[in-house]
C-alpha positions as a Markdown table, in Angstrom:
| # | Residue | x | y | z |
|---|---|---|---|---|
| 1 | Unk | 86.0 | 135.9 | 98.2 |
| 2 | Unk | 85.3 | 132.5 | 99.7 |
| 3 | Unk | 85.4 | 130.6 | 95.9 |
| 4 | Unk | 88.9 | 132.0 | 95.2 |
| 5 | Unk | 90.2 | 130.0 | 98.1 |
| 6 | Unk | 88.9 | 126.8 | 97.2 |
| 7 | Unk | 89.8 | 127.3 | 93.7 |
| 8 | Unk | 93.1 | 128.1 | 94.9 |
| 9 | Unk | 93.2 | 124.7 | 97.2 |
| 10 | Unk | 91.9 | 122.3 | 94.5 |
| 11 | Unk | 94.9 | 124.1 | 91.8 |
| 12 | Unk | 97.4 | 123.3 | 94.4 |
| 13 | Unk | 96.2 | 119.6 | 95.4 |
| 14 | Unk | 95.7 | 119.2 | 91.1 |
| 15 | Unk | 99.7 | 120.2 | 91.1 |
| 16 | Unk | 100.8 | 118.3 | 93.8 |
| 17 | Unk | 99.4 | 115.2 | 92.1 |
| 18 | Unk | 101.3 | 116.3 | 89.1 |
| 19 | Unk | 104.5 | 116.3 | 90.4 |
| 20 | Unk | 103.6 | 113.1 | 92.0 |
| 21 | Unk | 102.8 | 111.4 | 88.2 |
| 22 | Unk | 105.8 | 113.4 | 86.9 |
| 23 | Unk | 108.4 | 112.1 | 89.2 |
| 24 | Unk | 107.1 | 108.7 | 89.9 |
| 25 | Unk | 107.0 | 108.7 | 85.1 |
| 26 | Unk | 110.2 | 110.2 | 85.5 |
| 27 | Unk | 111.9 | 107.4 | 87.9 |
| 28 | Unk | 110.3 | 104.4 | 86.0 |
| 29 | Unk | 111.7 | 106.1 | 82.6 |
| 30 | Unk | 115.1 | 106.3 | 84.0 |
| 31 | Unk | 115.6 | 103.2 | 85.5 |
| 32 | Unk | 113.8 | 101.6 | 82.6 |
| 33 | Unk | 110.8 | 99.6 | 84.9 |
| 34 | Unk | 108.0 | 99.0 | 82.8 |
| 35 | Unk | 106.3 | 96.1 | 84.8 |
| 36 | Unk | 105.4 | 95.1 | 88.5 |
| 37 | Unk | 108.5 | 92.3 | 88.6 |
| 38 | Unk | 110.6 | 95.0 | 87.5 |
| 39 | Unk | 109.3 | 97.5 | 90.1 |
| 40 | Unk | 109.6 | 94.7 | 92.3 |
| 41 | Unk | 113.0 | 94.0 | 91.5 |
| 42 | Unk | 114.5 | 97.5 | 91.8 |
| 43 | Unk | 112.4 | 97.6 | 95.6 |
| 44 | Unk | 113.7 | 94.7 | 96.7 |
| 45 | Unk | 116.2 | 96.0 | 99.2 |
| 46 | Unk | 114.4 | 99.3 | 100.7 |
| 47 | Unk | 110.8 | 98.1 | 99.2 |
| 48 | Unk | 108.1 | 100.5 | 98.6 |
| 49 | Unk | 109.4 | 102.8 | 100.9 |
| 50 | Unk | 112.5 | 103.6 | 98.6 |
| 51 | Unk | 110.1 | 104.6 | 95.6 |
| 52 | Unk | 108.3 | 106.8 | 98.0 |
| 53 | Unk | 111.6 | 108.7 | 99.2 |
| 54 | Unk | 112.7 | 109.5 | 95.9 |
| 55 | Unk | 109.3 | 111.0 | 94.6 |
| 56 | Unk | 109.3 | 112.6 | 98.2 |
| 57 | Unk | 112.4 | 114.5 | 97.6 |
| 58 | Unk | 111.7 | 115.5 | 93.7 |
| 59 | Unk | 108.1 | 117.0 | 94.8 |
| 60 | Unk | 108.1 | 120.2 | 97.6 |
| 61 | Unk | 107.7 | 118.7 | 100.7 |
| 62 | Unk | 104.6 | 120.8 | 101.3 |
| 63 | Unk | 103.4 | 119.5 | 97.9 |
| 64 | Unk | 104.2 | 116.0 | 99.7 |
| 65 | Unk | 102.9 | 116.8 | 102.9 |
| 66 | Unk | 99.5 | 118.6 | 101.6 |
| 67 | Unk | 98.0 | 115.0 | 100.9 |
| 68 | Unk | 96.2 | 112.9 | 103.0 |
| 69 | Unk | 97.6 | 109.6 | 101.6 |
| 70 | Unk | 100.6 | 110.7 | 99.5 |
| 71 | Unk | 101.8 | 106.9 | 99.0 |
| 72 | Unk | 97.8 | 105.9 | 97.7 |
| 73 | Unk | 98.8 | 108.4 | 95.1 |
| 74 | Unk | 101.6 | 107.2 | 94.0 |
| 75 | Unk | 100.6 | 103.4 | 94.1 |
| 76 | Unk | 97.9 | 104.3 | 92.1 |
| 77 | Unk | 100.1 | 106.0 | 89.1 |
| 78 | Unk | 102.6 | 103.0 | 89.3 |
| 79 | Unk | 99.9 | 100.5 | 89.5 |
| 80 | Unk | 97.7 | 102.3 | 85.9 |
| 81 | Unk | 102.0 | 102.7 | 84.4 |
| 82 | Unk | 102.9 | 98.9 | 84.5 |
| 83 | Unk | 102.2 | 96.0 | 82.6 |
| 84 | Unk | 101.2 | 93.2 | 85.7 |
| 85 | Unk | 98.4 | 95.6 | 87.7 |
| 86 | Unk | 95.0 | 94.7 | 87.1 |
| 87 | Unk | 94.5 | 98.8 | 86.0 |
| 88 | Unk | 97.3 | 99.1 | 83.9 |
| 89 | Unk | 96.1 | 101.0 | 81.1 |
């Protein structure tokens, strides 16, 4: 059954995103970063890079790994989360 498969494909990308949001909501909760200078502040040493290994290791890395772009992902829910990006919401 060829539309169980995509089905199957679009539920896993929709929950690897998920645990993308979740992690990268649950790191700016916990560190208490609610704008881009505080993001920026908290990257300063490792930069974006340091963001992106911690969401890497609290997602599966096949769930990291079964994106294209993982880090556009994640850019994208940090830039809509904080006050400072022109699509913070």
């Amino acid at each position: 059954m060829p539309g169980a498969t995509i089905i199957t494909k679009k539920m896993a990308c929709l929950q690897t995103e998920s645990c993308i949001q979740d992690a990268l909501m649950f790191i700016l909760r916990v560190e208490n970063i609610s704008t881009k200078a505080e993001l920026n502040l908290w990257c300063e040493k490792g930069g974006r890079e340091k963001l992106y290994g911690y969401i890497k290791r609290m997602c599966s890395a096949s769930s990291w790994n079964r994106l294209v772009d993982p880090k556009s992902y994640v850019r994208f829910y940090y830039q809509k989360a904080l006050r400072g990006y022109k699509i913070y919401k």
